[in-house]
N, C-alpha and C positions, 0 to 999 in steps of 0.2 A: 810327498813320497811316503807310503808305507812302510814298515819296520816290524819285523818279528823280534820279539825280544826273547831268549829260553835261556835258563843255566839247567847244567847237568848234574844229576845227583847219583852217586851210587848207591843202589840198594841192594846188592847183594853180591857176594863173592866168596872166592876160595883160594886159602891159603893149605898150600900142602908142603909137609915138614921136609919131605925129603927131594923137592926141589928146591930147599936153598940149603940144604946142611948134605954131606957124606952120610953115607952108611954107619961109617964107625961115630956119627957124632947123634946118630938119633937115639940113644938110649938115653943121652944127656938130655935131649930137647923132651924122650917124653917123659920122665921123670920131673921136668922142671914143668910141664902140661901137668900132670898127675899132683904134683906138689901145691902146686897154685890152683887148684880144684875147677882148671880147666878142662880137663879128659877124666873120665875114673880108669880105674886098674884095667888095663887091656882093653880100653875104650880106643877105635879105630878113627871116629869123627863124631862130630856133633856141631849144631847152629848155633852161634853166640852173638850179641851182641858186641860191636868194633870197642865201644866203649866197655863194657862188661869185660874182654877181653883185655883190652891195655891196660885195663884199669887191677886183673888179678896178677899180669905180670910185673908192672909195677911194685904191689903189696907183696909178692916172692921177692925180687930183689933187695927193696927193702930190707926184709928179715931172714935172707939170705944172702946178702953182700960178700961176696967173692970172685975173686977173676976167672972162675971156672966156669959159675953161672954168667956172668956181666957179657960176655961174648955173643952166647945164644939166645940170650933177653933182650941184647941192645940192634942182633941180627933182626931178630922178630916185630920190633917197636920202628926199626929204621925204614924196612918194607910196609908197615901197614900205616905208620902215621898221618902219610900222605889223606889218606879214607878217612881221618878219626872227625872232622865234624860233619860227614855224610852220615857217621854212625849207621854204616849197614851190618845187615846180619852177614855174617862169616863159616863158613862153611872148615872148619880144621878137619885136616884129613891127615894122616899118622900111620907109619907101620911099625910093628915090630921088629919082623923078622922079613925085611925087604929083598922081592929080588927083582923090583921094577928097576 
């Protein structure tokens, strides 16, 4: 009997801020993107690395330990970990001033 053997890999995706957080919580989220030198100032989206990525929200936490950050860092690490040794590029997309 023949047999195909495949495993699946993710290579690419997108995580967007304001399907998993409120309105009233994305200033937090991009502040702590902009902090962790994942977004620059009024940057909308950009491709990163899954690991580049968990690995700058990490490095914020760290030297930013607080319960104010720890919610929307451990939101963000808890959605994408599953991906982290696919290690695909990530596509983060972010608004401002949202009225999706």
């Amino acid at each position: 009997m023949k047999t195909i053997k495949f495993s699946i890999k993710t290579i690419r995706g997108t995580f967007r801020t304001f399907d998993y957080f409120a309105n009233s919580q994305l200033p937090l989220v991009n502040h702590i993107l902009y902090k962790s030198k994942i977004l620059g100032a009024n940057q909308h989206y950009r491709v990163v690395r899954m690991s580049s990525f968990l690995s700058a929200l990490d490095n914020f936490l760290m030297n930013n330990n607080s319960s104010e950050f720890a919610l929307p860092v451990s939101t963000i690490i808890n959605e994408l970990e599953d991906f982290e040794n696919d290690d695909p590029e990530v596509l983060i997309i972010t608004d401002y001033d949202s009225d999706i």
